[in-house]
N, C-alpha and C positions, 0 to 999 in steps of 0.2 A: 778247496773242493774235496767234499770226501768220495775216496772213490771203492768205497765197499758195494758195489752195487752188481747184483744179478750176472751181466756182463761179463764181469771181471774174477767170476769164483769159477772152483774148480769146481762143485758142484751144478753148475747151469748148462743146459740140453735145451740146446734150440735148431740140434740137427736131426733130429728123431722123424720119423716121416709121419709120426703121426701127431705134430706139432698144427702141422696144417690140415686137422680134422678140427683144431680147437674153436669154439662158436664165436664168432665175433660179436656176439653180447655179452663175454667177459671184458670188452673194452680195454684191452691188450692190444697198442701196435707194434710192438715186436714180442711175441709173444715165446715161452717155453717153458722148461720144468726145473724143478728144484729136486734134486735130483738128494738132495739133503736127508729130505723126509721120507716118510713110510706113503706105500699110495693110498689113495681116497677114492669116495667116486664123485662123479661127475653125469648130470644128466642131458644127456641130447635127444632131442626129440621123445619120446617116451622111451629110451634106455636108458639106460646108467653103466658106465665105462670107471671102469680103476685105473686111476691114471695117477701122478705125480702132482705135486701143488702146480700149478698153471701160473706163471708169472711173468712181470716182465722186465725187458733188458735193463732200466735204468731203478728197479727197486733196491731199495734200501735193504739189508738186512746185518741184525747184529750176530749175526752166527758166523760173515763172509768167510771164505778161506780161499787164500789165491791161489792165484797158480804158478808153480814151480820152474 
């Protein structure tokens, strides 16, 4: 099993309080940020919020970097 996954990086924020503002039409059930990249935006209701990539716990990524 590989376990490079979201969860398991140093980069991954899923305690931020504004994790649970995230829509649940990005179809994330644990959802949070990758804390990796630069932010972006994101559009809720007719705004758009600058937030971090939205992801989630069990995504794959070939960047991981664990934790120490």
């Amino acid at each position: 099993m590989v376990s490079h996954r979201c969860r398991n990086c140093i980069w991954w924020d899923s305690q931020h309080p504004s994790v649970a503002h995230i829509p649940i039409e990005l179809y994330k059930s644990n959802p949070g940020f990758c804390r990796r990249r630069k932010s972006g935006a994101l559009l809720i209701g007719r705004y758009y919020y600058g937030v971090h990539p939205v992801m989630d716990a069990e995504e794959f990524c070939g960047e991981f970097k664990g934790n120490k």
